[in-house]
N, CA, C, O and CB atoms as a CASP TS submission, in Angstrom:
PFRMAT TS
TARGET T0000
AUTHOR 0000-0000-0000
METHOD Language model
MODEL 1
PARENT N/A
ATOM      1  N   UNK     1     -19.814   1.755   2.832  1.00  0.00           N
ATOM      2  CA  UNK     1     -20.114   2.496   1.630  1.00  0.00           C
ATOM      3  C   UNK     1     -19.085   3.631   1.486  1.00  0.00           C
ATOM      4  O   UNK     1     -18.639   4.177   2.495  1.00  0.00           O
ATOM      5  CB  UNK     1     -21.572   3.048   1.668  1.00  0.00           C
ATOM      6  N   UNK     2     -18.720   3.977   0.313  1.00  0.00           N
ATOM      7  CA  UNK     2     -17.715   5.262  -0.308  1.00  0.00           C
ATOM      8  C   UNK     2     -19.022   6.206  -0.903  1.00  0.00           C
ATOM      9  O   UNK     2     -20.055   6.093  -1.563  1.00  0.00           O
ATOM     10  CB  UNK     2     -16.334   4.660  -1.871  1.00  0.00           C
ATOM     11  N   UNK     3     -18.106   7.333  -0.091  1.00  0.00           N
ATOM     12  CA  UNK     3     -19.231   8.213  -0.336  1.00  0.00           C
ATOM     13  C   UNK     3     -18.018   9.412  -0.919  1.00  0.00           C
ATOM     14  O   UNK     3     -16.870   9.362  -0.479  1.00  0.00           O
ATOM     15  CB  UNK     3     -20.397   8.620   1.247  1.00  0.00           C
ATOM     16  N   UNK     4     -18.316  10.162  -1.650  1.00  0.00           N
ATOM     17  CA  UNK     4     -17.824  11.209  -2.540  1.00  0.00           C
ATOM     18  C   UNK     4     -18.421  12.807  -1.835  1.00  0.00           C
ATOM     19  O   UNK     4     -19.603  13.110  -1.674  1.00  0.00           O
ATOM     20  CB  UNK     4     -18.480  10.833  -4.250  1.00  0.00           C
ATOM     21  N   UNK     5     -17.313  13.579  -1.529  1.00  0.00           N
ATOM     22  CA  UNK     5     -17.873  14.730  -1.305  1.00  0.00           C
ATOM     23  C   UNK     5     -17.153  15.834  -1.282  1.00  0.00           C
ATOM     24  O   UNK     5     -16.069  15.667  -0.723  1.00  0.00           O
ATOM     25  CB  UNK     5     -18.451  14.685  -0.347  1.00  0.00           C
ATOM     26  N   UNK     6     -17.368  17.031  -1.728  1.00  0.00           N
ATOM     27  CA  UNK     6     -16.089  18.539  -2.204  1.00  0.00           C
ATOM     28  C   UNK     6     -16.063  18.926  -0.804  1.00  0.00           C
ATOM     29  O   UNK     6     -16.987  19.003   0.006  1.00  0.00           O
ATOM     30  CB  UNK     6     -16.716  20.238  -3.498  1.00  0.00           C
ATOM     31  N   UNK     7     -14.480  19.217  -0.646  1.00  0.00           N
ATOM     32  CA  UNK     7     -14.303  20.100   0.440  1.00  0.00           C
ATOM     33  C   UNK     7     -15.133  21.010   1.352  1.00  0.00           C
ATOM     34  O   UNK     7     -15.062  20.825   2.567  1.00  0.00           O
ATOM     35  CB  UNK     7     -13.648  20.729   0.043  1.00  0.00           C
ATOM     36  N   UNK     8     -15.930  21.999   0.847  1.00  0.00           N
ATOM     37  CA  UNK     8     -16.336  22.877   0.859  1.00  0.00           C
ATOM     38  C   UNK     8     -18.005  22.298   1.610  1.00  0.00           C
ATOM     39  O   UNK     8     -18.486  22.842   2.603  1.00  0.00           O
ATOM     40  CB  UNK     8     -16.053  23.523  -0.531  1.00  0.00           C
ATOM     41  N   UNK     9     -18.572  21.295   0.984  1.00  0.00           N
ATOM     42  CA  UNK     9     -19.323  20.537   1.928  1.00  0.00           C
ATOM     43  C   UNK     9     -19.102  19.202   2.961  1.00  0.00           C
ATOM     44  O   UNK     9     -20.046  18.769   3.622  1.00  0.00           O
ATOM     45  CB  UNK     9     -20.147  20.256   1.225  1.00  0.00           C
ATOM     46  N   UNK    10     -18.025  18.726   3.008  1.00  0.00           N
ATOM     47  CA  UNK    10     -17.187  18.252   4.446  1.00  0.00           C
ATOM     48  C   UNK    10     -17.126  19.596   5.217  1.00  0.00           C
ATOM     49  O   UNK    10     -18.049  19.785   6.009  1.00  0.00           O
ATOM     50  CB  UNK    10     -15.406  17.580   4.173  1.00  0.00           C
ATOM     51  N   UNK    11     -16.340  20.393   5.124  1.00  0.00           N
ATOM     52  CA  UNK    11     -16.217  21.935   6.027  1.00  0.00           C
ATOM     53  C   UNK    11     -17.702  22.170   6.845  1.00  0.00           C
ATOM     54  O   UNK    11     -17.876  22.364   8.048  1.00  0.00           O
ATOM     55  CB  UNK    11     -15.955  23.525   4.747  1.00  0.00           C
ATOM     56  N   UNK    12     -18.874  22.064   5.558  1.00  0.00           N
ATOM     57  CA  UNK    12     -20.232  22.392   6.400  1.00  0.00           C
ATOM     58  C   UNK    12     -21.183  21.442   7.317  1.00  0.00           C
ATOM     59  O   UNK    12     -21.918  21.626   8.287  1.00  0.00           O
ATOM     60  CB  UNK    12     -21.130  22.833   5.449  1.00  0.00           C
ATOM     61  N   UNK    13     -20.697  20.050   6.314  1.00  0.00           N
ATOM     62  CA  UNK    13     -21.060  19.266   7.481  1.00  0.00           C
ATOM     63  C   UNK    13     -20.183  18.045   8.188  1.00  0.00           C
ATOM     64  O   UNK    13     -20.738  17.001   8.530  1.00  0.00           O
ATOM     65  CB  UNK    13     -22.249  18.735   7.102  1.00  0.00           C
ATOM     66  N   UNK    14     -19.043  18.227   8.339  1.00  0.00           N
ATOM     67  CA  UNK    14     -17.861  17.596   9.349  1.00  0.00           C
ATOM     68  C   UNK    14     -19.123  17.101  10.228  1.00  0.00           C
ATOM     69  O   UNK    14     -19.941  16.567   9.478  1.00  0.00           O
ATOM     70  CB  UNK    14     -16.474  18.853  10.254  1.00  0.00           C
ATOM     71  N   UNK    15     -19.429  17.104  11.202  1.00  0.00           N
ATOM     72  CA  UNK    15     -20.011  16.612  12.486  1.00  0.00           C
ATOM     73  C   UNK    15     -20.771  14.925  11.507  1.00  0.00           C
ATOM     74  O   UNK    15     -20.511  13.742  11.725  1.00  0.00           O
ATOM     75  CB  UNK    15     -21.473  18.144  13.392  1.00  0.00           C
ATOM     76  N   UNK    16     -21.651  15.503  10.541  1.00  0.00           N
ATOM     77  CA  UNK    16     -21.937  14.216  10.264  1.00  0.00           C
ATOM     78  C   UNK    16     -21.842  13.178   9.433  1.00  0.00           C
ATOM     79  O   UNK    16     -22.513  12.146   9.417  1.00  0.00           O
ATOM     80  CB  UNK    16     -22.607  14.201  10.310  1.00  0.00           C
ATOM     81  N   UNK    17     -20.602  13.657   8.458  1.00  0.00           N
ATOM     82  CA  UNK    17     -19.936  13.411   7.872  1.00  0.00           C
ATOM     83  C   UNK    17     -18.524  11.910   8.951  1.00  0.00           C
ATOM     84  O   UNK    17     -18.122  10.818   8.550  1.00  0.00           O
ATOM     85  CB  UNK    17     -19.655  14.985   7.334  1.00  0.00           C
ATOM     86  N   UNK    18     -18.262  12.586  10.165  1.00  0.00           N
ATOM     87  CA  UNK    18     -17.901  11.866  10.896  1.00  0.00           C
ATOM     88  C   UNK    18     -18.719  11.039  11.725  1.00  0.00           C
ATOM     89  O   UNK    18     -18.289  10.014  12.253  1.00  0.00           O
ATOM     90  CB  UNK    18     -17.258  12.426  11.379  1.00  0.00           C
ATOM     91  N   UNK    19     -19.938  11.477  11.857  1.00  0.00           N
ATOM     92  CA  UNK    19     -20.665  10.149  12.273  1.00  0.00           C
ATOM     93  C   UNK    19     -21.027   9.297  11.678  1.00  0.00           C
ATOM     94  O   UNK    19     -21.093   8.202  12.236  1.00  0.00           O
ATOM     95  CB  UNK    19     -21.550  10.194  12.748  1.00  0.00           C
ATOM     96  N   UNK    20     -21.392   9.423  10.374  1.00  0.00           N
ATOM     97  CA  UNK    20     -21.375   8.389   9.075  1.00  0.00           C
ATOM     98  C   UNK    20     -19.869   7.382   9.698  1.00  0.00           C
ATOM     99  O   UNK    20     -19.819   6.287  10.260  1.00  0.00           O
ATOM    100  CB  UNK    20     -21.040   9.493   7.104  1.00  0.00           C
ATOM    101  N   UNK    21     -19.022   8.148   9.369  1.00  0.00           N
ATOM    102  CA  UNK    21     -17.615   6.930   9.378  1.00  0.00           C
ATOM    103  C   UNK    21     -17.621   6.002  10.832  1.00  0.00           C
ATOM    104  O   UNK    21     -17.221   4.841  10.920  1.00  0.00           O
ATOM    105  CB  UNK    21     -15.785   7.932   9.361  1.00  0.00           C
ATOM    106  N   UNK    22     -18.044   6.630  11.667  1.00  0.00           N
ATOM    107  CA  UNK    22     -18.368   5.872  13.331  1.00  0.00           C
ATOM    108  C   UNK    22     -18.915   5.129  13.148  1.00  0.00           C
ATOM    109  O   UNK    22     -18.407   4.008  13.108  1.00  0.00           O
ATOM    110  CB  UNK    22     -19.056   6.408  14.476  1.00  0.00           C
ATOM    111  N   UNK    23     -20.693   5.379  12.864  1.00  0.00           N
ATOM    112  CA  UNK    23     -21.924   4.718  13.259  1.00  0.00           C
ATOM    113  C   UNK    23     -21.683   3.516  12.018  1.00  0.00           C
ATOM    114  O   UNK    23     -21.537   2.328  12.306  1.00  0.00           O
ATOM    115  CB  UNK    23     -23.508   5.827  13.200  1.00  0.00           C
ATOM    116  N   UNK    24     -21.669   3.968  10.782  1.00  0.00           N
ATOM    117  CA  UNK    24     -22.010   3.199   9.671  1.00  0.00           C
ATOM    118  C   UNK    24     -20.742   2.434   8.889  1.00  0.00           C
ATOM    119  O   UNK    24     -20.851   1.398   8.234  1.00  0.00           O
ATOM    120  CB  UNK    24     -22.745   4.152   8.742  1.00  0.00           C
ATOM    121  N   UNK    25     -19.572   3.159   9.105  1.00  0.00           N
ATOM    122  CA  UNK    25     -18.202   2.310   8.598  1.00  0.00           C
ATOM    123  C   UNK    25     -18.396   3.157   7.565  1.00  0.00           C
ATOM    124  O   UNK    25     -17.208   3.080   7.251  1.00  0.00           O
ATOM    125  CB  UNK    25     -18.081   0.488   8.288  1.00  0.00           C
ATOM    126  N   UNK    26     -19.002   4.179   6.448  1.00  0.00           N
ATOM    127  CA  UNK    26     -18.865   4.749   5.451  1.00  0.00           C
ATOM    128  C   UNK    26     -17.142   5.599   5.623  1.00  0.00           C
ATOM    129  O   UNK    26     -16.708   6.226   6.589  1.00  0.00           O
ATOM    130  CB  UNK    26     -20.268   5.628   5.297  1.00  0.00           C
ATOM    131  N   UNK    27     -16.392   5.264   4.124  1.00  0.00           N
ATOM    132  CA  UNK    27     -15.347   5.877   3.590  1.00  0.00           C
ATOM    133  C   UNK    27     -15.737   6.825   3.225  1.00  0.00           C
ATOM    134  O   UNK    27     -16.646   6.704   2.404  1.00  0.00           O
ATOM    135  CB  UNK    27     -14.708   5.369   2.767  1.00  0.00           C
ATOM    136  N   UNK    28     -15.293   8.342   3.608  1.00  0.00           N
ATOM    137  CA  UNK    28     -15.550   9.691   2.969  1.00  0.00           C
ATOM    138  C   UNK    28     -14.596  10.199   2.024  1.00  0.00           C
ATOM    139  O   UNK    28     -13.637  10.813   2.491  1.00  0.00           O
ATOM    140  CB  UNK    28     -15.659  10.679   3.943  1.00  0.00           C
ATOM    141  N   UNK    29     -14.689  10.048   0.703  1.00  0.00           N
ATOM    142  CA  UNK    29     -13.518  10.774   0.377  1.00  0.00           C
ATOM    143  C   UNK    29     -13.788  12.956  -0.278  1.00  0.00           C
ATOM    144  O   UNK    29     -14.672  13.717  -0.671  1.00  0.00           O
ATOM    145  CB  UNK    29     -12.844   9.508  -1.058  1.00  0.00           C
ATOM    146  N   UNK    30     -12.735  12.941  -0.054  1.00  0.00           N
ATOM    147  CA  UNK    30     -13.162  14.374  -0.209  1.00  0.00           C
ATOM    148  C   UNK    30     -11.864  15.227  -0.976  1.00  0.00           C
ATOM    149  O   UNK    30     -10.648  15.254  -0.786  1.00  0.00           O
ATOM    150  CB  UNK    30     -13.544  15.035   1.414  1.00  0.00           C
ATOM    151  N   UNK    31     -12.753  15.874  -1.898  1.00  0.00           N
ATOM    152  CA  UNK    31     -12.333  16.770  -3.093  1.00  0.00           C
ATOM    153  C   UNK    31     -12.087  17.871  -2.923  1.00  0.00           C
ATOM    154  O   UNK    31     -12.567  18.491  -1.975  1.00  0.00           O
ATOM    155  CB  UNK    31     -13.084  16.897  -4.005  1.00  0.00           C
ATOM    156  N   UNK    32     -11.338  18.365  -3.727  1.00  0.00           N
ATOM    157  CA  UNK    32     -11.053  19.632  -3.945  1.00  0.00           C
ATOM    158  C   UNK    32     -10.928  20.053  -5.437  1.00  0.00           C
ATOM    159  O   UNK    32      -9.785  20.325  -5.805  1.00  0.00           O
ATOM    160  CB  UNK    32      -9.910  19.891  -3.239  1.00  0.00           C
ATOM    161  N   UNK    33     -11.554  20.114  -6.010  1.00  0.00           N
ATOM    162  CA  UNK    33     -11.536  21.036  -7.929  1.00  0.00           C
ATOM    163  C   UNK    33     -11.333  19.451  -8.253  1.00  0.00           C
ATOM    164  O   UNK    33     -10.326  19.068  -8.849  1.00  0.00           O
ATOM    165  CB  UNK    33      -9.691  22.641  -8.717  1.00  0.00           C
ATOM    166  N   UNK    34     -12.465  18.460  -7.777  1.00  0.00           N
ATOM    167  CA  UNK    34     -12.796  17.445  -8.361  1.00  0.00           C
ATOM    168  C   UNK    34     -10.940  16.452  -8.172  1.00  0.00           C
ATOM    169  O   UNK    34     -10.586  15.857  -9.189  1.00  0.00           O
ATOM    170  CB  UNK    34     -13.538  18.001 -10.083  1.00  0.00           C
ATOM    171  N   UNK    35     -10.256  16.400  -7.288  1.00  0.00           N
ATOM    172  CA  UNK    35      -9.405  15.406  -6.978  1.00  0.00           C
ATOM    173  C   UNK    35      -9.446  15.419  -5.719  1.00  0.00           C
ATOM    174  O   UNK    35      -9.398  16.407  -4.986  1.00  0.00           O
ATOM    175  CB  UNK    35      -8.168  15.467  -7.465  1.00  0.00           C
ATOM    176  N   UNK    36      -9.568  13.914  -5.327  1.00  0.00           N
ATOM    177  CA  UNK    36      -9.201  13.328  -4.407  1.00  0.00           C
ATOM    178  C   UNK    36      -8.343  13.438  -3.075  1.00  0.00           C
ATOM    179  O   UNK    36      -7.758  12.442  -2.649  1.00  0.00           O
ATOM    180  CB  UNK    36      -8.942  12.761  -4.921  1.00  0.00           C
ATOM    181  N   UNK    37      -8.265  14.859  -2.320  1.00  0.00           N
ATOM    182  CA  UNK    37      -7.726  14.906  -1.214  1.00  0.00           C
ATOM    183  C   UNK    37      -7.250  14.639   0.025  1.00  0.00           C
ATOM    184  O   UNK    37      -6.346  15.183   0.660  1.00  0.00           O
ATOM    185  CB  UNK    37      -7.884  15.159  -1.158  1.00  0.00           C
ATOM    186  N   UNK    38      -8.131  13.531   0.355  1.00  0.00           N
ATOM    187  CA  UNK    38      -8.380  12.840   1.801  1.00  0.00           C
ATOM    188  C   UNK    38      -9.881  11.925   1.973  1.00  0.00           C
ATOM    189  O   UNK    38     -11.056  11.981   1.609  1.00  0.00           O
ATOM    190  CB  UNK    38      -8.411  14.182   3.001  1.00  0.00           C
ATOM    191  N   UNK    39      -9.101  11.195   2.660  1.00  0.00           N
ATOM    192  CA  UNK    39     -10.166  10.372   3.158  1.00  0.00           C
ATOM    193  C   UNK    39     -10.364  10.259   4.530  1.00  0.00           C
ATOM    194  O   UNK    39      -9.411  10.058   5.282  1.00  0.00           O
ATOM    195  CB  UNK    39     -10.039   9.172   2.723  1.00  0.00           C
ATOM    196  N   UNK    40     -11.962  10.413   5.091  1.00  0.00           N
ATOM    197  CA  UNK    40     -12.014  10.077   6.507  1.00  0.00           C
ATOM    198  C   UNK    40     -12.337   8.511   6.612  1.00  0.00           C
ATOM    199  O   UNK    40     -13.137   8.130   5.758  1.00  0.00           O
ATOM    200  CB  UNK    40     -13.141  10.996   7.270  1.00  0.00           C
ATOM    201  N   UNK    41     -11.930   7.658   7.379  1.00  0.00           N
ATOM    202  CA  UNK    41     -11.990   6.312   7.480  1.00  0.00           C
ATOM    203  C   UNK    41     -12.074   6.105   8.690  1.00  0.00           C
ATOM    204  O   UNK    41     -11.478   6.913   9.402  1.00  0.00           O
ATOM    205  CB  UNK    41     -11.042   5.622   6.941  1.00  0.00           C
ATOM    206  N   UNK    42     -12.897   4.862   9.436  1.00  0.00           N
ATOM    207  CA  UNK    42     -13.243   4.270  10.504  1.00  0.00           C
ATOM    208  C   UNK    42     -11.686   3.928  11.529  1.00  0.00           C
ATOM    209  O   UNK    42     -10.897   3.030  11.236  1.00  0.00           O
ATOM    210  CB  UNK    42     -14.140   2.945   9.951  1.00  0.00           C
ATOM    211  N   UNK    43     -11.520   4.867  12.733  1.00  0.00           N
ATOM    212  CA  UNK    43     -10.580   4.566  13.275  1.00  0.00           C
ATOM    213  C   UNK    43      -9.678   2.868  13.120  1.00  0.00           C
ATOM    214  O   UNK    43      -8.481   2.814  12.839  1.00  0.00           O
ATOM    215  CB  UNK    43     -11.098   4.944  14.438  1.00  0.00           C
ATOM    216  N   UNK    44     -10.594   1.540  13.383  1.00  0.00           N
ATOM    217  CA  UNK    44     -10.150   0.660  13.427  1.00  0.00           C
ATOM    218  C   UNK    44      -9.500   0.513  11.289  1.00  0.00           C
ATOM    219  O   UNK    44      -8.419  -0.028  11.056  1.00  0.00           O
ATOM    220  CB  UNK    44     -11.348  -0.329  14.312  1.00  0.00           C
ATOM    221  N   UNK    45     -10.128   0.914  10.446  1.00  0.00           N
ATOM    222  CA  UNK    45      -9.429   0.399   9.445  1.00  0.00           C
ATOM    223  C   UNK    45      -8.345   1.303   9.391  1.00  0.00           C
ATOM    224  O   UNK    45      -7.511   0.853   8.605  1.00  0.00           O
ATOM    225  CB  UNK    45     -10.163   0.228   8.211  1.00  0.00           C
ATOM    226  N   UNK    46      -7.970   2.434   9.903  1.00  0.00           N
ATOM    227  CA  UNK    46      -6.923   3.709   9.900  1.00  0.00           C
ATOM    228  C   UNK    46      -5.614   2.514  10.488  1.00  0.00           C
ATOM    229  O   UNK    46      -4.612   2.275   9.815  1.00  0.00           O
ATOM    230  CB  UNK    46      -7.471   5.442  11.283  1.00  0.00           C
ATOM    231  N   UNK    47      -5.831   2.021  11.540  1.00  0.00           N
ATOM    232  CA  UNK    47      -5.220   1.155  12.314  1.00  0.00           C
ATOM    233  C   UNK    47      -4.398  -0.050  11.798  1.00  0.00           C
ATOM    234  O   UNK    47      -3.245  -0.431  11.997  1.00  0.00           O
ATOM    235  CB  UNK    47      -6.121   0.760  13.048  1.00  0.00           C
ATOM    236  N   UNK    48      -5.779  -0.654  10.815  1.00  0.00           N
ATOM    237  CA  UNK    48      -5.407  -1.743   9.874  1.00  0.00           C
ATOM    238  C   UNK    48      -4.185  -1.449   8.971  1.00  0.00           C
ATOM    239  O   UNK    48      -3.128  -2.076   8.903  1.00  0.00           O
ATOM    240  CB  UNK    48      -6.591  -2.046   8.989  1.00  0.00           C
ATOM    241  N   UNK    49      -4.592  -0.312   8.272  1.00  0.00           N
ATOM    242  CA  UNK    49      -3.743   0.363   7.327  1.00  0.00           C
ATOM    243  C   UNK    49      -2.385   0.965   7.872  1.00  0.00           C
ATOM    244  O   UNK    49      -1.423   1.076   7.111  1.00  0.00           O
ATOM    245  CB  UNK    49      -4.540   1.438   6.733  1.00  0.00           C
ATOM    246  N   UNK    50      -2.333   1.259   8.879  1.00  0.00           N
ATOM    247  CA  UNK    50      -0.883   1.668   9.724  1.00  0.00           C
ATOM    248  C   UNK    50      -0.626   0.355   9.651  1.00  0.00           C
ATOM    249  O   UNK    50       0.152   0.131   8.723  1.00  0.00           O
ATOM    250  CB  UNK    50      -0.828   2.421  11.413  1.00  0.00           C
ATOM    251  N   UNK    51      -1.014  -0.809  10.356  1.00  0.00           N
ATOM    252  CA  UNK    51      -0.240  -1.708  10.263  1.00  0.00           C
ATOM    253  C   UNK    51       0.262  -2.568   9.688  1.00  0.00           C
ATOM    254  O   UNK    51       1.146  -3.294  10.145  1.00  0.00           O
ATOM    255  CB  UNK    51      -0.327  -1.986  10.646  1.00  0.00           C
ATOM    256  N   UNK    52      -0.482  -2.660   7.995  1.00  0.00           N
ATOM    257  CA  UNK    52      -0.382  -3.131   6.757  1.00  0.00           C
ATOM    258  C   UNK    52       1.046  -2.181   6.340  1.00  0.00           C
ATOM    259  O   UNK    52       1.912  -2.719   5.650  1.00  0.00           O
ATOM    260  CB  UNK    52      -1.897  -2.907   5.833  1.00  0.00           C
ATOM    261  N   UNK    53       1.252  -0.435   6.909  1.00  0.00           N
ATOM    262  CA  UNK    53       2.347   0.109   6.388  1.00  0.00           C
ATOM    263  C   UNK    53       3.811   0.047   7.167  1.00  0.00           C
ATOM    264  O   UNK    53       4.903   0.219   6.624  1.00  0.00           O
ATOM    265  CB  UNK    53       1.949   1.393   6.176  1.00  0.00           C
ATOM    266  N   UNK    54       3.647  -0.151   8.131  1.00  0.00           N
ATOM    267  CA  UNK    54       4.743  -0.734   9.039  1.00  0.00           C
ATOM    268  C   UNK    54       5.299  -2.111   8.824  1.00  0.00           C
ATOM    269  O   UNK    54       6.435  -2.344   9.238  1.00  0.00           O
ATOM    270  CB  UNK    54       4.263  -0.752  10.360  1.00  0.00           C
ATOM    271  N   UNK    55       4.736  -2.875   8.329  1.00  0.00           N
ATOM    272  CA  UNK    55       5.102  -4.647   7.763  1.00  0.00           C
ATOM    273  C   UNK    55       5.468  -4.265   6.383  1.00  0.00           C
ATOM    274  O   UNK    55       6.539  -4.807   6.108  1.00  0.00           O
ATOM    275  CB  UNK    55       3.559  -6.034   7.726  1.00  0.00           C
ATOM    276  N   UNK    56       5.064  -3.623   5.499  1.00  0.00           N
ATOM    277  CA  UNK    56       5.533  -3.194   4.163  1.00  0.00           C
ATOM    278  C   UNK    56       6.847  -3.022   4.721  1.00  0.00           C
ATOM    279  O   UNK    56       7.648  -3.955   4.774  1.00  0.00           O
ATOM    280  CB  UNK    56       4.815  -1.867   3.384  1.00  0.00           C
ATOM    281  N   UNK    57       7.173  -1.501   5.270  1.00  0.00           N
ATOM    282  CA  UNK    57       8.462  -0.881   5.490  1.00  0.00           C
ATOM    283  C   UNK    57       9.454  -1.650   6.353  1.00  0.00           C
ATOM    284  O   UNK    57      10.662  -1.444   6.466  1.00  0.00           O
ATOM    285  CB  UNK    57       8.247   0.408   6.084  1.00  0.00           C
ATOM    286  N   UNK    58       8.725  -2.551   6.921  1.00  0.00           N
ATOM    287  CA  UNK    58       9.910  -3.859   7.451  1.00  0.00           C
ATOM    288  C   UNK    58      10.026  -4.873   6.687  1.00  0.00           C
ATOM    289  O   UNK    58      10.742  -5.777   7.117  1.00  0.00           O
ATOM    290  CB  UNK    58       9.625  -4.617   8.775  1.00  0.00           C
ATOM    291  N   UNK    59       9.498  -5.021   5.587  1.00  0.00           N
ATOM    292  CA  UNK    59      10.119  -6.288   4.664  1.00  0.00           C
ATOM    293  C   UNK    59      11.064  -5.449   3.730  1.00  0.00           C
ATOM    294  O   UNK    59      12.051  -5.958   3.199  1.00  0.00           O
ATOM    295  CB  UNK    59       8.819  -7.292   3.643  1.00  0.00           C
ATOM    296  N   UNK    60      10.639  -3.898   3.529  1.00  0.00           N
ATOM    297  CA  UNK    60      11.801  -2.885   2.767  1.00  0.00           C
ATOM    298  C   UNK    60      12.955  -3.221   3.205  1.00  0.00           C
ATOM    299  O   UNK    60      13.802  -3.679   2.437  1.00  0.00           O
ATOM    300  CB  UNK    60      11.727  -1.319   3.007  1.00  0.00           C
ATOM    301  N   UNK    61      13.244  -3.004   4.873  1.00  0.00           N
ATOM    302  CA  UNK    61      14.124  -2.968   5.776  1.00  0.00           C
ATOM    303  C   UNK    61      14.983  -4.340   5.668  1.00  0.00           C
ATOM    304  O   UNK    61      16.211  -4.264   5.710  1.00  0.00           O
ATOM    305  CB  UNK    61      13.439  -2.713   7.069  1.00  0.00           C
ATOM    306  N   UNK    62      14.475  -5.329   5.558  1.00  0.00           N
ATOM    307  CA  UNK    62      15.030  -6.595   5.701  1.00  0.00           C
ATOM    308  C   UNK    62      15.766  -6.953   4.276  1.00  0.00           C
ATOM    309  O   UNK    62      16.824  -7.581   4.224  1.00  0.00           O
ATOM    310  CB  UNK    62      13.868  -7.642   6.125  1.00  0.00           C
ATOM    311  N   UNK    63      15.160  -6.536   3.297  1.00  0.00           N
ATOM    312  CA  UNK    63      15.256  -6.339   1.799  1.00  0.00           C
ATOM    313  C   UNK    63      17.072  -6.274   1.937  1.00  0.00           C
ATOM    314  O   UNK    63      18.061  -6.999   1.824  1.00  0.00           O
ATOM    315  CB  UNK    63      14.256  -4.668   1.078  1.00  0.00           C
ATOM    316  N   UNK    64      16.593  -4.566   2.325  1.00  0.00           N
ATOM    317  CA  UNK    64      17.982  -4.065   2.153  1.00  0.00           C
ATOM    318  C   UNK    64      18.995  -4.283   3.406  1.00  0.00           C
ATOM    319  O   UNK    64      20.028  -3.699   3.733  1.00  0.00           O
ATOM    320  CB  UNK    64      17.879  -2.547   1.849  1.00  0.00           C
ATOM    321  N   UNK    65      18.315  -5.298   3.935  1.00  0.00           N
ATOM    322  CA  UNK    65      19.752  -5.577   4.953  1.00  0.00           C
ATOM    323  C   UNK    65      20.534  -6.648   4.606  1.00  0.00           C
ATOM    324  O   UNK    65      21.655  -6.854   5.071  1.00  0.00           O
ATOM    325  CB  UNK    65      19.453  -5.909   6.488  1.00  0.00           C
ATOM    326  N   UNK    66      19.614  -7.777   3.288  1.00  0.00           N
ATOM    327  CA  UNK    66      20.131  -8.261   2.843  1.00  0.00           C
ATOM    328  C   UNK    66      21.067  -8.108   1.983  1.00  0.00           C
ATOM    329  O   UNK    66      22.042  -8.856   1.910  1.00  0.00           O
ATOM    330  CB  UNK    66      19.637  -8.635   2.744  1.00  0.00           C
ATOM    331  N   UNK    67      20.851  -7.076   1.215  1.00  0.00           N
ATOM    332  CA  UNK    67      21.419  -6.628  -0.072  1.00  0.00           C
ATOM    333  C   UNK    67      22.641  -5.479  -0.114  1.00  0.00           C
ATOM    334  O   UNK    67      23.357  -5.193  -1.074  1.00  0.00           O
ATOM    335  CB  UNK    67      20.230  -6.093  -0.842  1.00  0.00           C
ATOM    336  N   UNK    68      22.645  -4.969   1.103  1.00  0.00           N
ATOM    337  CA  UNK    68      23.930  -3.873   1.481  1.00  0.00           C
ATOM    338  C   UNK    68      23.694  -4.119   2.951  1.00  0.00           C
ATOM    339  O   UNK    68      22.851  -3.296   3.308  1.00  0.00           O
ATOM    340  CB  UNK    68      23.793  -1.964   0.935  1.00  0.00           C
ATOM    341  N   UNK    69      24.109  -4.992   4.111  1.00  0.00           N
ATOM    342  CA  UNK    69      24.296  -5.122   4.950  1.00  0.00           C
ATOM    343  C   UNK    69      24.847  -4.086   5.744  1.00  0.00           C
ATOM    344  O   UNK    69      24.238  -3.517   6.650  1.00  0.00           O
ATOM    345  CB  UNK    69      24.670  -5.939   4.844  1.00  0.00           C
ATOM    346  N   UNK    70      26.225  -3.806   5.322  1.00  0.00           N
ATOM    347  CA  UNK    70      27.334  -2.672   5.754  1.00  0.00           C
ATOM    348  C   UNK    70      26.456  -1.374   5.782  1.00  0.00           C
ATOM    349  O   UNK    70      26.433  -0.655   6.782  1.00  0.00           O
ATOM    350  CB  UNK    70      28.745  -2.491   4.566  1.00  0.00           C
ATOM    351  N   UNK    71      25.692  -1.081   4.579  1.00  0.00           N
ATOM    352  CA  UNK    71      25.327   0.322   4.611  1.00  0.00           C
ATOM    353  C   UNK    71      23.795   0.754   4.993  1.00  0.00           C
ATOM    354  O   UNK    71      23.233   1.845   4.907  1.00  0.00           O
ATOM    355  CB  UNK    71      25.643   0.833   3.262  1.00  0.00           C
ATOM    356  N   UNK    72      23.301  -0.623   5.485  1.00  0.00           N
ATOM    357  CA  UNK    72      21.796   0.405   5.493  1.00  0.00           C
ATOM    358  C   UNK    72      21.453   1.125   7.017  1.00  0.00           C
ATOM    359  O   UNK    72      21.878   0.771   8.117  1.00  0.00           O
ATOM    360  CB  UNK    72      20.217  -0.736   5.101  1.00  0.00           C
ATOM    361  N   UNK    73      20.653   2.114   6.728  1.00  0.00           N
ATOM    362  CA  UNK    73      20.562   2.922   7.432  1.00  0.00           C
ATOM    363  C   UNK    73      20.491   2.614   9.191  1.00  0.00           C
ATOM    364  O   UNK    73      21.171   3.141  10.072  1.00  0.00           O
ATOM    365  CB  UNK    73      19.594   3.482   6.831  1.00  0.00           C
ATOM    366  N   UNK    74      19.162   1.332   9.345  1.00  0.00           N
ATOM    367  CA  UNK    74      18.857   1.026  10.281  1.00  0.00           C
ATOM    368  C   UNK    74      19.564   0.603  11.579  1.00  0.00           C
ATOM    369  O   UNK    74      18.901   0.280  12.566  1.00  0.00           O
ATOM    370  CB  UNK    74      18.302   0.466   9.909  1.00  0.00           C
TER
END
């Protein structure tokens, strides 16, 4: 479950706010003057998502090794 909540009450209740994301898998996202600041998420999908962004940035990588060989950074 996504659960919606202002800064200012994450700050007061952090402790169970993070046990929600442990025990139950709940997405916290949390506001500030009503936008979207952060999200707390279940270590293992944090994980997922690192590694969904590391395979992105290596097909970038391969992209451009095709396409300027000589010059890319890597």
């Amino acid at each position: 479950m996504t659960r919606t909540v202002s800064i200012s009450v994450a700050k007061s209740r952090l402790s169970e706010l993070v046990g929600r994301t442990m025990y139950a898998g709940d997405h916290i996202v949390v506001e500030r003057h009503g936008k979207a600041v952060a999200v707390l998420v279940p270590v293992e999908d944090y994980a997922e998502l690192e590694k969904a962004h590391r395979e992105k940035e290596n097909r970038v990588h391969d992209r451009r090794q095709q396409t300027f060989p000589a010059i890319s950074p890597r």
